[in-house]
C-alpha positions in Angstrom: 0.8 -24.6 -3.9 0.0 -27.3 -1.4 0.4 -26.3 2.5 -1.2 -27.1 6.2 -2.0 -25.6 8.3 -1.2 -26.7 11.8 -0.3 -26.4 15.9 2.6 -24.3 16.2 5.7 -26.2 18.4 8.4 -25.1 20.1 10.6 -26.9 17.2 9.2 -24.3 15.0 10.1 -20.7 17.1 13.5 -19.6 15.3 11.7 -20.1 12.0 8.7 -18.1 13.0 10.7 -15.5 14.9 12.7 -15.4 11.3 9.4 -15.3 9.4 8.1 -12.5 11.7 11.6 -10.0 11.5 12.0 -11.0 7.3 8.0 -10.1 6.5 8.2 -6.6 7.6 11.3 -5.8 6.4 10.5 -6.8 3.0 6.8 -6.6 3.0 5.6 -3.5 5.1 8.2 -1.6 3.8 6.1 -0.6 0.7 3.7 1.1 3.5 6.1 2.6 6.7 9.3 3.8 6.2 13.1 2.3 6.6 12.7 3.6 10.6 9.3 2.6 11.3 9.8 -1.1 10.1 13.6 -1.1 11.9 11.8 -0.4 15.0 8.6 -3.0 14.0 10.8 -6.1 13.9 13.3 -5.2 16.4 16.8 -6.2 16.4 17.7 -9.5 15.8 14.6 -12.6 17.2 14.7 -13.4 20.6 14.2 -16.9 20.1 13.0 -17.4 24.1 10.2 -14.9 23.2 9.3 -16.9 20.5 9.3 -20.4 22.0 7.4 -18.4 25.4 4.3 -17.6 22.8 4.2 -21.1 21.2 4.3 -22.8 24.8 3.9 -21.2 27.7 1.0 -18.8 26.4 -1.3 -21.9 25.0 -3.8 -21.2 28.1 -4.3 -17.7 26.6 -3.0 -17.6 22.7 -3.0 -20.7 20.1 -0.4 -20.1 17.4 -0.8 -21.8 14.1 1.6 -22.1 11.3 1.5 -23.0 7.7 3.9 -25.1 6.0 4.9 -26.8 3.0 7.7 -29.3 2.3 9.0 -28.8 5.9 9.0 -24.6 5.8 7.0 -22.5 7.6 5.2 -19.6 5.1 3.4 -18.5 7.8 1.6 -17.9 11.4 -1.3 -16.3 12.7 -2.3 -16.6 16.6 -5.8 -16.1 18.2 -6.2 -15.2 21.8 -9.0 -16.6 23.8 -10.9 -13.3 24.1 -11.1 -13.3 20.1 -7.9 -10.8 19.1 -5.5 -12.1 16.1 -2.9 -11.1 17.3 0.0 -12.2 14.7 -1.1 -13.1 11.3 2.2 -13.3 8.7 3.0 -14.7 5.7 6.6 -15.0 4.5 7.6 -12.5 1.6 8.3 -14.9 -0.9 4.8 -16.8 -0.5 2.7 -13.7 -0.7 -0.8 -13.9 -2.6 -0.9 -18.4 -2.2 -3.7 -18.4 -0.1 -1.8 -19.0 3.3 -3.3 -15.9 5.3 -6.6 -17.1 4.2 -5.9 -20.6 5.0 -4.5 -19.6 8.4 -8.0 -17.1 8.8 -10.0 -19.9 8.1 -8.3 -21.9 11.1 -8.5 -19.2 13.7 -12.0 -18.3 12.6 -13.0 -22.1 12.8 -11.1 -22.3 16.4 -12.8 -19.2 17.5 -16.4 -21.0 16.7 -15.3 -24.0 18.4 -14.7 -21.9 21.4 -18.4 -20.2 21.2 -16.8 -16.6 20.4 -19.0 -14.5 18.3 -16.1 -11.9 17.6 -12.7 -11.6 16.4 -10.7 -8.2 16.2 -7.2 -7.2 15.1 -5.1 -4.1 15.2 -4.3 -4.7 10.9 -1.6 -2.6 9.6 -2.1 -0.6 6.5 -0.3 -3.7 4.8 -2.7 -6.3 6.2 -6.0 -4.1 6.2 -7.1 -4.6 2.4 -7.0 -8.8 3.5 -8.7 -8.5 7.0 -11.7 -6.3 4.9 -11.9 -8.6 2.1 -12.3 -11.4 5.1 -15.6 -9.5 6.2 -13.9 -7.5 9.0 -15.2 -3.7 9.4 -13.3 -0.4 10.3 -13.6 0.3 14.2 -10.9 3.2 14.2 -7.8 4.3 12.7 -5.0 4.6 15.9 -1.3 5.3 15.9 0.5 2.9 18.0 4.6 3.7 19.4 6.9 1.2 18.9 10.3 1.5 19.8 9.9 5.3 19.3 8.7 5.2 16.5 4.8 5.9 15.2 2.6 3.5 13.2 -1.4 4.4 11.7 -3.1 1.1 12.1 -6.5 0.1 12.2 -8.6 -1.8 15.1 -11.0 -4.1 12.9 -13.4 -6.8 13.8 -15.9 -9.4 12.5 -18.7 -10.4 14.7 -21.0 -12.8 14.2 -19.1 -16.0 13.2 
């Protein structure tokens, strides 16, 4: 599958706010339950949210997608203090190499800024890929969202 991996743009929000709400409702539900992902993606996008994190948060986040023929598979964003924030893939393009294509471009954007670390708070879905990327365990935590309790995991790769 042939993909790139580029600047996200305010053109792009509703499809990432789409891509964000469909991949947890059809790929972390084979690890929380029909309550916990409800309350994970929300109710319906908020495109303004969206379009805020693309634009008006480039002095603090860069958000990155991945497309092919026009569609976004994916997004990942790094903050300037080193934290992925977001990284998602859409559920139909699971396993093509976009979250490690979109890795490669924050872990290449995080050198060109001189950081030494990155760390993300991976979900029991996404921690298998963030260790196979070299990232170690820091802790287990449960996070509230909407209500509702999640077991994630604060990892981090230092050392770029």
């Amino acid at each position: 599958m042939h993909f790139e991996i580029r600047d996200a743009t305010a053109d792009d929000a509703p499809a990432v706010a789409d891509l964000f709400y469909n991949t947890i409702l059809n790929v972390n539900i084979g690890d929380y339950s029909a309550d916990q992902v409800k309350a994970w993606a929300g109710p319906a996008p908020v495109l303004e949210m969206w379009e805020r994190r693309i634009n008006e948060d480039r002095g603090t986040r860069r958000t990155f997608v991945a497309a092919t023929e026009g569609e976004i598979v994916g997004f990942a964003d790094l903050e300037r203090d080193g934290h992925v924030d977001m990284l998602y893939v859409h559920h139909e393009y699971q396993a093509c190499g976009i979250a490690t294509a979109l890795l490669d471009r924050i872990e290449a954007e995080a050198r060109r800024l001189g950081l030494r670390r990155l760390y993300a708070e991976a979900s029991i879905t996404a921690e298998p890929f963030f260790r196979g990327r070299g990232f170690s365990m820091v802790r287990p935590q449960v996070v509230e969202v909407r209500g509702q309790k999640f077991r994630n995991y604060v990892m981090d790769k230092v050392d770029l």
